[in-house]
N, C-alpha and C positions, 0 to 999 in steps of 0.2 A: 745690614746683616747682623750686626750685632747687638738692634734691637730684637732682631726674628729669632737669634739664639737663645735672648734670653726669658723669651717668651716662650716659648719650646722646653728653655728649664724651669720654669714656672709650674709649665702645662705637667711633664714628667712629676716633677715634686709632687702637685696636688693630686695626678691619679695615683700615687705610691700611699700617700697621708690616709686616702680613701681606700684602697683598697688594704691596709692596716688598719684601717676601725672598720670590718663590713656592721658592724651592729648600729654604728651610728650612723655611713653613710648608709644602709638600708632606711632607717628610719627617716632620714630627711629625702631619699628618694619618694618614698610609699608618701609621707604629706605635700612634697610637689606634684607629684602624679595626680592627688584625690584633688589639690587645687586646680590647678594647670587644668587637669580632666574634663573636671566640673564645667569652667568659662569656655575649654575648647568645644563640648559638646553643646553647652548652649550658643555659642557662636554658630558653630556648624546650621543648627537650625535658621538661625538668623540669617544667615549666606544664603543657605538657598532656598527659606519662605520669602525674607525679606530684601533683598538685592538681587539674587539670582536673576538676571534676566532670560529671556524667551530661547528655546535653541534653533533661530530662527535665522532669515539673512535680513542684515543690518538693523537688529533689535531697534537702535535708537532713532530711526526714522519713523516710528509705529505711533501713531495717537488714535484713541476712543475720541468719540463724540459722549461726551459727560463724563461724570468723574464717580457718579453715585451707585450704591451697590443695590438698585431695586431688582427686586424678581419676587413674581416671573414674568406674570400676566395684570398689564394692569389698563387704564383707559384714564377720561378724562384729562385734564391740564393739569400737570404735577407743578408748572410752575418752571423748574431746571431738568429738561430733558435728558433723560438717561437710558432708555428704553424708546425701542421703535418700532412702527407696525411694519409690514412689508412695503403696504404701499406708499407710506413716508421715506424708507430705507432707499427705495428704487428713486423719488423723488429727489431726495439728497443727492444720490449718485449720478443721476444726470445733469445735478445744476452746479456739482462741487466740480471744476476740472483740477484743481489744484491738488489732486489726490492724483496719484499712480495708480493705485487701487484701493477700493472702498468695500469693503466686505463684511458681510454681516451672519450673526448666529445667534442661535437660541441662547437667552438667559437664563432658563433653567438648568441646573446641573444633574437632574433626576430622570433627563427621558431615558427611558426602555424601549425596544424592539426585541419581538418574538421571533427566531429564525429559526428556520427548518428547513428541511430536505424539499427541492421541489417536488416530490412525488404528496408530498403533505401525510406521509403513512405513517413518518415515527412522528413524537408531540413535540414541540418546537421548545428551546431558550432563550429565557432573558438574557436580554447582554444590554450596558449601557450605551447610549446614543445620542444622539446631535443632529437637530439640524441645521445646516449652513449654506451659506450662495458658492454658485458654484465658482466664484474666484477665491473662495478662501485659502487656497495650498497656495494660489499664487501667489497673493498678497503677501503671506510671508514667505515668501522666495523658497521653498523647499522642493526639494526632489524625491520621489519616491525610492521607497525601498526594494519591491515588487510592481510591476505591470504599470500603469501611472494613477495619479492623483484627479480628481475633479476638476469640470473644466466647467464655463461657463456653459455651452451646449448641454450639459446635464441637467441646469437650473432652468429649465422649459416648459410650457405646460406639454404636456402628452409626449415627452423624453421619458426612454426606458428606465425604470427605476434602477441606479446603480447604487451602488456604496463603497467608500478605503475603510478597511480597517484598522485596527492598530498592529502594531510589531510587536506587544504583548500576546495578543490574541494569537495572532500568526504563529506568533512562536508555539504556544500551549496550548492552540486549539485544534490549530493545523498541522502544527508540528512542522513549521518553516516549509513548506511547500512549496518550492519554485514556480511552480503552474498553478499558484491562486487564484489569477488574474482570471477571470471568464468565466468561477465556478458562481453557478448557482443557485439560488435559495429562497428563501419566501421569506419576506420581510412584511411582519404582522399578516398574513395571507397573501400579500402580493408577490406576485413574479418578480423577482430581481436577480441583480448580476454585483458582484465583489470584482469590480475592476483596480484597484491596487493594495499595497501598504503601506502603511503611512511611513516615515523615517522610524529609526528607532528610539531614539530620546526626545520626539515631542508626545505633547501626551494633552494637547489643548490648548487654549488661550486663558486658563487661569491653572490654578492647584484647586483639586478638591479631593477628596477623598475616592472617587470611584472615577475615575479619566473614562471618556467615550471609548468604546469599544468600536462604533461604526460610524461614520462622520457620513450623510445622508442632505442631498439636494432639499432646498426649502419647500422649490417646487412638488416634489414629494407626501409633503404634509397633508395633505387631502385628502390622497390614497390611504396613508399607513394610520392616519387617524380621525377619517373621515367626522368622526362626532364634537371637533374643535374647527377644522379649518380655519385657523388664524393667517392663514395667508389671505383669506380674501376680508376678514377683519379691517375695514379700514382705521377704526377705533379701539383694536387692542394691538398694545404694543407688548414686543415678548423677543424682540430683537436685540440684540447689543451689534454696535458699528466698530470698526477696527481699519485705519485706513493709513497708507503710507504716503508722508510727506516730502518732497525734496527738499535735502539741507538748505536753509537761508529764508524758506518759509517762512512770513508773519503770521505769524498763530494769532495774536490777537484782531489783525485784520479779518481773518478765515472766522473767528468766534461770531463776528458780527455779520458777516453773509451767512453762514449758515443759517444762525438766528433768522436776520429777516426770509430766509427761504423755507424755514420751519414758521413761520406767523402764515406766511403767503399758502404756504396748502393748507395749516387749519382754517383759515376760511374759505377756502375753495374745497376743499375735500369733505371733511365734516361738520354734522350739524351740528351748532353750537348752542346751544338755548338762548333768546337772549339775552336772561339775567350772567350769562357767561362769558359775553363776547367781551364784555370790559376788560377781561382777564388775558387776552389775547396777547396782547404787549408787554405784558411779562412773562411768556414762555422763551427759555431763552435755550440756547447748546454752549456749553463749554467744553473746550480739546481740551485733553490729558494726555499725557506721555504713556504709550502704551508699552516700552523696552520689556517690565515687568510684568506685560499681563492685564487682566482684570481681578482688582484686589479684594475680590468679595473673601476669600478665608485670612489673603493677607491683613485686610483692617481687625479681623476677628482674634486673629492671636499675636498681633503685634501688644498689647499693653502687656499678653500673660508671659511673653516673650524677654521683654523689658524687667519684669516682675523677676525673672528664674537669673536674670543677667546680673541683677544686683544682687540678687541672693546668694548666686554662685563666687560674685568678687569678693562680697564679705567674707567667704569660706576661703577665700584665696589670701585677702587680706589677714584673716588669724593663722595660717598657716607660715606666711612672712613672718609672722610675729615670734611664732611659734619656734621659726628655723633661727630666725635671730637669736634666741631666747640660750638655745644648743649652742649658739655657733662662740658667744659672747663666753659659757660656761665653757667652755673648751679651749677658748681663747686665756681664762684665767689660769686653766690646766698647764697653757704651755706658757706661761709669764715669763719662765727663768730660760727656755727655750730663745724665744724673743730677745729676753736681754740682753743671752750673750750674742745671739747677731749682730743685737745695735756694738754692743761695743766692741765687735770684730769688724764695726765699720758698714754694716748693711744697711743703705739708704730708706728710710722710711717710707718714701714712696714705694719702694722696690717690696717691701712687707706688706703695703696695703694692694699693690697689683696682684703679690701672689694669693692674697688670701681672695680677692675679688674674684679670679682666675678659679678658684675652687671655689667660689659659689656658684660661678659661671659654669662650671662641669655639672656640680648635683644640679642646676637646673634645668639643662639642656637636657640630662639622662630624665629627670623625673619628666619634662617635658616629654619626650621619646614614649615611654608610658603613659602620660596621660594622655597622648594621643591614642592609644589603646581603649584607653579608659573613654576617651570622646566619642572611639567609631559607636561602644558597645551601648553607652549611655544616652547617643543622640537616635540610634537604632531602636533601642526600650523605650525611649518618649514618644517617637512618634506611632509606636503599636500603640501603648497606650492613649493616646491625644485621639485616635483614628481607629480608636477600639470597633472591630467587627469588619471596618474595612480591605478586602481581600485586596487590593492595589491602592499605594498610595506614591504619587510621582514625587518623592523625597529623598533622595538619593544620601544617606549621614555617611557616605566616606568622604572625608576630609576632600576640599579641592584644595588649588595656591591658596586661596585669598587665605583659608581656615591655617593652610599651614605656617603663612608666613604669621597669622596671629598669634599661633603657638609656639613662634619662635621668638617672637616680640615680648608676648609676656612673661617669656623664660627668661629673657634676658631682662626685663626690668622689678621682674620677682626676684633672680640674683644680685640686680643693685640696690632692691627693698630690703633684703635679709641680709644682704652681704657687707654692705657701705660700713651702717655702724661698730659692729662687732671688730672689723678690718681698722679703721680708725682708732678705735679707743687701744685696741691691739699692738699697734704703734708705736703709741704713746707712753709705752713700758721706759721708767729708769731701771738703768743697768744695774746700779750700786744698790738699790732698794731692792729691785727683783732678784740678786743675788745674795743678797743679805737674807732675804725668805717674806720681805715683807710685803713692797708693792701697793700697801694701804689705798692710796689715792688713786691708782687708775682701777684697782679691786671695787672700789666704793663707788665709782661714776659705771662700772660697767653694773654692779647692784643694783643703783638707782633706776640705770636703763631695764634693767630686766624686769623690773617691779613696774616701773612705766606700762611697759608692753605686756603684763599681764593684765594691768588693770584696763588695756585697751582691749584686749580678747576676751577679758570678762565681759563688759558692757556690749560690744559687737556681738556676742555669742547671748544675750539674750535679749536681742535686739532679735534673730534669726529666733530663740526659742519662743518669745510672745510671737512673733509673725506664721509660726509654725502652728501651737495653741489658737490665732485666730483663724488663719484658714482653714486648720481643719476642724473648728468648731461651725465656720458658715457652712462647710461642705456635708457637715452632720446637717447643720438647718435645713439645709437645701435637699436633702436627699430622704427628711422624714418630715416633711411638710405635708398638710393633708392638700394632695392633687385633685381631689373630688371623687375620685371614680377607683375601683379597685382593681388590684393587679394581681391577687390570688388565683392558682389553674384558669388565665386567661393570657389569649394569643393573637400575635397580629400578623397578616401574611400581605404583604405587599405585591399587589394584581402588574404585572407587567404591558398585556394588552386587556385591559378591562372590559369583559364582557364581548370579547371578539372582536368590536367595532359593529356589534349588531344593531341594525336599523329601528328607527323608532318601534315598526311595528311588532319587532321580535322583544324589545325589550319587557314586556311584562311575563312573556312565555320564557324567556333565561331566567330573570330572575325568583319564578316558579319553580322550573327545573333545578337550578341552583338548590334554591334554600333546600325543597325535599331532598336532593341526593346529600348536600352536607348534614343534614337533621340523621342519617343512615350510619354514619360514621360513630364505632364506637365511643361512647367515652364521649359523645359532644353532647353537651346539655344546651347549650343557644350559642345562635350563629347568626352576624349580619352583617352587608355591605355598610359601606360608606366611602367619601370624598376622601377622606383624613380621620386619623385615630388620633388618640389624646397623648399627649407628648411627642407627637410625631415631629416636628419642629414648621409642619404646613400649616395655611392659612388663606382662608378666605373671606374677601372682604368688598362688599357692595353696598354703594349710598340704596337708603330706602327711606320713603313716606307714609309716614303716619297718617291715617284716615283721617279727615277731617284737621288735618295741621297744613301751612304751607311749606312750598317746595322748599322755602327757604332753611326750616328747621329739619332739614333732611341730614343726616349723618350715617356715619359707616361702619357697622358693626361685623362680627366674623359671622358664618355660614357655613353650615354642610349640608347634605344630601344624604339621609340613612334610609336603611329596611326597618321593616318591624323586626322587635326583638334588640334594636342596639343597644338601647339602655341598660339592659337585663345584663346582653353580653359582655358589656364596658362595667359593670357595678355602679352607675351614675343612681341615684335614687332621685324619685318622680315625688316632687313636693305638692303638686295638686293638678287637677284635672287628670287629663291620660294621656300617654305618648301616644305616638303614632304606632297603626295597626293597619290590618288585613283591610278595615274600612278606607284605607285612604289613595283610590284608585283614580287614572283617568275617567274624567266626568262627575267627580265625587267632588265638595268641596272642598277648596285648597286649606288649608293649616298649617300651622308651624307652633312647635314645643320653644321655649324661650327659656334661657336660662335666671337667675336670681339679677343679676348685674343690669342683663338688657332692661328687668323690671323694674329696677333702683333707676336706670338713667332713664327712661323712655314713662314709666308710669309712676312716679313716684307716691303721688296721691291718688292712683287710680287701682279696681281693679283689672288687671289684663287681657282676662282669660272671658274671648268675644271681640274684642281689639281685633282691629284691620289694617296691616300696612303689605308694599309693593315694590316692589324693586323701583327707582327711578326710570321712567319711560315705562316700565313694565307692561303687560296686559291682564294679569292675572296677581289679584288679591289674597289674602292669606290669612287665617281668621286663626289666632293665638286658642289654643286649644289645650294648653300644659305648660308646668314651670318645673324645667329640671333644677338639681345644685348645681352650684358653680364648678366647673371643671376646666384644669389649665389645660391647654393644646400645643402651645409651645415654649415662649420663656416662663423658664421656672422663675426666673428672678421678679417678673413684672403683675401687676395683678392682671386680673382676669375680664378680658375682653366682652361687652357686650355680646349674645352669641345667641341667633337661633338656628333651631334644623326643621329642615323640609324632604316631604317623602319623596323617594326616586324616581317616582312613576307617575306624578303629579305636574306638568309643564303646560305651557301656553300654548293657548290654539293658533292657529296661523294666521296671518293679517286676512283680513279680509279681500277676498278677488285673488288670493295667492294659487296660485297653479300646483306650484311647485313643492315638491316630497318636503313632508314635514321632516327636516334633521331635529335632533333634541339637540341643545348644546351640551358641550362636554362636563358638564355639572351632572347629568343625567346616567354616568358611566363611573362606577366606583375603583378607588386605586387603592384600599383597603378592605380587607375582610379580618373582622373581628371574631373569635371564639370561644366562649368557656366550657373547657373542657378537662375531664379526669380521665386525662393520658397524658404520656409522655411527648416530649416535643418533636422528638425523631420520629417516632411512630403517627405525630399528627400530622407533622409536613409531608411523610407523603404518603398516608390517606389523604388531608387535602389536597395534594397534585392528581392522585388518580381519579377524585372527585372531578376537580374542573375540568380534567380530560376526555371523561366520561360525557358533558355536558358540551363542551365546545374546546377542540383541542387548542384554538387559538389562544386560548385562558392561560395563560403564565402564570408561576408564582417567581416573581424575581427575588425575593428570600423571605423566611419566617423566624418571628423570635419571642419571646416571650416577652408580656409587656412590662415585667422586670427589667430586662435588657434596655426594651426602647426607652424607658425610664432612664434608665443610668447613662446610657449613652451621652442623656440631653450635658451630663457634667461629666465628658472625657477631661476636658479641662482645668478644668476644676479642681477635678480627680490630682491629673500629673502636678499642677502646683503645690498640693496640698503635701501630698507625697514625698515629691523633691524639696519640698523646704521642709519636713520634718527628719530626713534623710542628712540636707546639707547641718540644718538645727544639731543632731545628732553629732555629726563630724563635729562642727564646731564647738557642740560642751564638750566633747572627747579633747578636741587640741586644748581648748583654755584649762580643763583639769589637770592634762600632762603637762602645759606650759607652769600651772600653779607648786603641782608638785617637784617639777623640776628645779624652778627657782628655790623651793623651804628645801625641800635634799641640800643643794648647792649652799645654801646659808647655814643649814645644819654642817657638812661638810666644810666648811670654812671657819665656824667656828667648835669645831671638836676640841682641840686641846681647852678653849675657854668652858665650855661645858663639863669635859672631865676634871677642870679645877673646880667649878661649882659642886658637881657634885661630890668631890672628894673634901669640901669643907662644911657639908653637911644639907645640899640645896634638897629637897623634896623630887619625887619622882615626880607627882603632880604640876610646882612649881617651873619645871625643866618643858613639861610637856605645855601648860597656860604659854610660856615664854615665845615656844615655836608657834604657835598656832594663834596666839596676838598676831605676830607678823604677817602672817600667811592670811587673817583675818583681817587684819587691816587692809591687805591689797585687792581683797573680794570685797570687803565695804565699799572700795572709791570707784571698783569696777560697776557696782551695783548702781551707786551715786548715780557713774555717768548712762549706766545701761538703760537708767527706765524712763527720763526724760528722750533718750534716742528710741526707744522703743512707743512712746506713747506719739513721739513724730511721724516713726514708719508707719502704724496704726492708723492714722490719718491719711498717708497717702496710700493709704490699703484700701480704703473707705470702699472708693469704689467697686471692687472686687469680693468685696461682704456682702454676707447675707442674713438679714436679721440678726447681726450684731456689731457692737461699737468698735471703730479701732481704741479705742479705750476703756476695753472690757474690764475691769478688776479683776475678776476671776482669774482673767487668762494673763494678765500683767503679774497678780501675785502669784500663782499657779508658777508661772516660766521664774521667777524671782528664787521664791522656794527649791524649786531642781538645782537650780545653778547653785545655791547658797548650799545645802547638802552635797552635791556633787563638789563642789569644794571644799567643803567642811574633809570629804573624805578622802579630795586628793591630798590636802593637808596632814591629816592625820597621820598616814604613814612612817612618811618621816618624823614628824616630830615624836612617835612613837617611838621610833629607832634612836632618837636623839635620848628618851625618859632613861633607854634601858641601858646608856651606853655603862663599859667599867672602867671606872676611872683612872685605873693603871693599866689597860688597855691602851685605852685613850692617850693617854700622857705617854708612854712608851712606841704608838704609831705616830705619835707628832713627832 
């Protein structure tokens, strides 16, 4: 008990001291808050990008079959199976019994479905989509919200097309609906029924930016997008596996059945070539712990993540320094205070608990704030990071884990800032502190304070060069020549492309097409295509060079354009001619090639009459044009071998084949490109009533200027750049107060010696050189140690650069120069105030 009292009068004391200085306790609250703030909001991210698990039942029972983040569509032996075809997935499932359930769903995070009114009268919406088996709600143990969830009977051939939506949706579409269950819709043309909703806090089996909106049987797929049918694909895999384990499970036993069960149908199911079959015995499956999800955005910003965490601790760390810096000059303030405690008998431990006890307080309260500061700052990053995304399943209100973080690092930021100052504090003699003198523990708390400046120097442009480099790569990276121009041009992303009209109809759409958009004011050229340039899409297919063997076959990207995309993209044609009006079914096949494909494929030749083929192919392709090089998706990486082929241009059908030529889904564009002198509002939707006009099944699931898709490619990029020239900022702000703080405090300690200097005839000048030595000396050793720590972080920056060194000169001397000025002039102040003192002033307030 009478330990609790007298912690109690500790606790009383230190909020009476505080709230007697608000000027100083505001100030040490406001730099715990910005520190504290700072690591809680990048925490918060890190909670629930990177730990968060699934809101699922019993997350930790969940494992993928692979661990790798391919997508979306791909074939052939990869070697570590990650991706599955349907009929590999079903295969699995029947020979895995070691699974409760095994369930599978589309890798891509991009599908669209067009819904509308069954009457088909008004023009249907995009909304995002999925498709899944129909045990996927089960597999992870969930209940519905509304009506019920997918069952396996839905996943059937010739089972009515149903769909769950989401509990976003429901709520903002429907407007929470009770009687959702049973309504229904046309999904991409077909007849369908919205038989549930989904819970409300799951939002998928990864994070992405735009969560499914309708979760759709796999069975499905043929109807809603007849021009792919990868369900009956035995060779493209486009599945991800998710399956529940019982606890005690050998997983590495399970790795090696799977395996030989995935060897066993590649040679029974598919044809192998066989130069290929050697390959066969190292196709392997490895389980991952699926608690988390699938980590495709989580691998993605885990390093930038890492990046903002260390950035934000340094700001945290000079802010300790900072607080120390106060607490220690305060500490000198009450010397004579102190001493007469000690020699009234007050236990030295009993002065270091109480002073700890009030760091303890402004911690906690600046903690309290900067969890303020977390929700608002983790809230702003991820608009930013997910710029243009209307849903992102990121919830930045603080959970436990986040809190208990910010309650840990408050308490060890109080015993950062708090310990020394408290200690040396202590250590006061009575006879010396009441005599006015104190010298010796006055001179160790100096030396600490001079310490911990020169630590916040050197950390603070540690953060100003890391600030100078990233936002010099993110200039790089954002004025690089991309190939192609972005001036009055627009990309509108096709939802159901081209209706899912049949081969026959496709030359007659894409007629109607171009003429009605060619109608629209303000559009100067306009053309389909697979993918626009910086879209972050990508296709990629082995092909044979005429007259080479299979063996020198390699895999370069591909699209699918109309005439005119060149024109509409600003790509410029370096010789021969793009494709045109000329390049129909029954016309010779072509393809326009970019500079790269030339450099790897002809190096000594010229190209243009060159023949190569898809592998297996039927249909040849005779190089007819060389565009510039143009990037398509990493900014950071060069520029992919690349040719393009007309839309309307495909293979005949085997011979003795009966049956309806489908085109494959290459043939159906999921862009349209525009250049045009109109505004963007006014052009989206003139192009919506275009495609309506043409085939209402035509969506535009959003349009933006190729600005935007441009910039978007470095949301990234962007927020580090940003937030460490933000945290950069804080942190020269605290080391210039920390700098000024200390020369005040030395000027103020020694004022009567000053007022004797100048009263025996010292120089205004001499008085001012004096102070600003000092203050100069502690920014030299700051610097010392700041540029060899910054030329370190630079390095492990490396990877995160973009055409430039983490040992840029520029940007080392550049951040060197700021700090050294910005010190020169927190300096200056005082030692100004010191030049001007009067010396019978001076001598008269001592």
């Amino acid at each position: 008990m009478s330990v609790l009292r007298g912690l109690k009068s500790d606790l009383e004391l230190s909020l009476r001291r505080l709230l007697h200085e608000p000027a100083f306790t505001l100030v040490c609250v406001a730099t715990l808050a910005i520190g504290i703030g700072g690591n809680t909001a990048v925490f918060t991210l890190i909670d629930r990008v990177m730990l968060e698990q699934l809101p699922v039942h019993r997350p930790s029972e969940l494992y993928r079959l692979g661990d790798n983040n391919t997508c979306c569509v791909n074939s052939g032996l990869p070697g570590q199976f990650s991706l599955f075809s349907y009929d590999l997935y079903r295969h699995l499932k029947d020979n895995a019994p070691q699974f409760t359930e095994l369930a599978a769903f589309a890798a891509s995070s991009g599908g669209q479905v067009a819904v509308g009114p069954p009457d088909g009268q008004s023009p249907p919406a995009a909304f995002s989509s999925t498709f899944v088996s129909g045990n996927y709600f089960q597999m992870f143990g969930l209940q519905p919200a509304v009506g019920r969830l997918l069952q396996t009977s839905d996943d059937q051939p010739g089972a009515t097309t149903v769909a769950v939506i989401s509990h976003r949706l429901w709520r903002d579409r429907y407007r929470s609906t009770p009687n959702i269950a049973g309504t229904q819709v046309l999904l991409n043309g077909v007849p369908g029924v919205i038989v549930g909703v989904a819970p409300e806090k799951f939002y998928g089996e990864m994070i992405r930016p735009l969560p499914p909106d309708f979760w759709i049987p796999i069975s499905n797929e043929p109807l809603l997008q007849p021009q792919a049918r990868l369900v009956d694909a035995k060779a493209s895999h486009w599945l991800y596996i998710i399956g529940r384990l019982p606890r005690g499970t050998d997983v590495g036993a399970l790795d090696a059945q799977l395996t030989a069960h995935l060897q066993n149908w590649i040679r029974a199911a598919l044809n192998v070539p066989a130069e290929e079959r050697e390959r066969i015995p190292q196709q392997t499956i490895r389980l991952a712990s699926a608690a988390r999800g699938v980590n495709n955005m989580r691998n993605g910003v885990a390093p930038s993540l890492r990046i903002l965490q260390s950035i934000a601790a340094a700001v945290l760390l000079i802010a300790c320094a900072n607080l120390a810096n106060l607490l220690l000059g305060r500490g000198a303030a009450r010397r004579t205070e102190t001493a007469v405690r000690v020699a009234l008998g007050a236990p030295r431990g009993r002065l270091i608990r109480q002073q700890l006890i009030e760091s303890a307080v402004l911690a906690c309260v600046g903690g309290v704030v900067g969890l303020l500061i977390a929700y608002a700052g983790a809230r702003a990053i991820v608009l930013m990071t997910f710029r243009g995304a209307p849903d992102v399943p990121i919830d930045p209100t603080p959970s436990l884990l986040v809190l208990a973080f910010a309650f840990v690092i408050s308490l060890v930021t109080a015993a950062a800032f708090g310990a020394a100052p408290a200690i040396l504090g202590s250590r006061s003699d009575p006879i010396d502190a009441l005599r006015g003198s104190a010298r010796t523990t006055a001179e160790r708390a100096t030396r600490l304070r001079q310490a911990l400046i020169a630590i916040q120097i050197a950390v603070s442009l540690v953060l100003v060069a890391c600030a100078g480099l990233l936002g010099r790569s993110l200039i790089n990276l954002q004025q690089q020549n991309f190939g192609f121009s972005t001036d009055r041009r627009y990309v509108a992303y096709l939802a159901n492309a081209l209706g899912g009209a049949t081969s026959e109809e496709l030359a007659s759409v894409y007629g109607r097409l171009r003429e009605r958009l060619a109608r629209i004011p303000g559009v100067e050229q306009s053309a389909l295509a697979l993918y626009s340039p910086m879209s972050n899409d990508n296709w990629s297919s082995p092909i044979i060079i005429e007259g080479r063997s299979a063996a020198e076959s390699r895999n370069p990207s591909w699209s699918r354009i109309t005439p005119g995309y060149f024109e509409a993209t600003g790509t410029d044609l370096l010789r021969g001619r793009a494709i045109d009006e000329r390049d129909r079914p029954g016309t010779l096949a072509v393809a326009v090639v970019n500079e790269t494909f030339v450099k790897t494929y002809f190096p000594d030749a010229d190209p243009i009459g060159k023949r190569f083929s898809f592998t297996g192919g039927r249909l040849a392709y005779e190089v007819v044009g060389i565009v510039r090089d143009v990037k398509y998706q990493n900014a950071r990486r060069a520029v992919n071998p690349m040719f393009f082929l007309p839309f309307l241009q495909q293979a005949p059908p085997k011979p003795g084949d009966q049956s309806p030529v489908l085109p494959d889904r290459s043939h159906y564009p999921r862009n349209l490109v525009i250049h045009a002198r109109t505004s963007a509002a006014t052009l989206d939707r003139d192009v919506r009533a275009a495609l309506g006009e043409v085939d209402r099944r035509v969506t535009v699931r959003m349009m933006m200027t190729m600005d935007e898709q441009v910039a978007r490619n470095f949301n990234m990029d962007r927020v580090i750049a940003r937030l460490t020239v933000v945290f950069g900022a804080i942190a020269l702000l605290l080391a210039c107060l920390g700098l000024y703080g200390v020369t005040a405090y030395w000027v103020a300690r020694r004022t009567r010696e000053i007022g004797i200097r100048v009263a025996i005839g010292a120089t205004r000048g001499r008085v001012l050189g004096t102070v600003l030595r000092g203050a100069l000396w502690q920014l030299g050793v700051g610097l010392a140690i700041g540029v060899p720590a910054a030329i370190g972080a630079g390095r492990l920056l490396q990877s995160q650069l973009y055409e430039v060194s983490g040992r840029d000169v520029v940007v080392l001397s550049g951040g060197v120069i700021v700090l050294a000025l910005c010190g020169v002039a927190a300096a200056l102040i005082p030692a100004r105030r010191a030049a001007s003192l009067d010396p019978i002033s001076a001598l008269r307030n001592e």
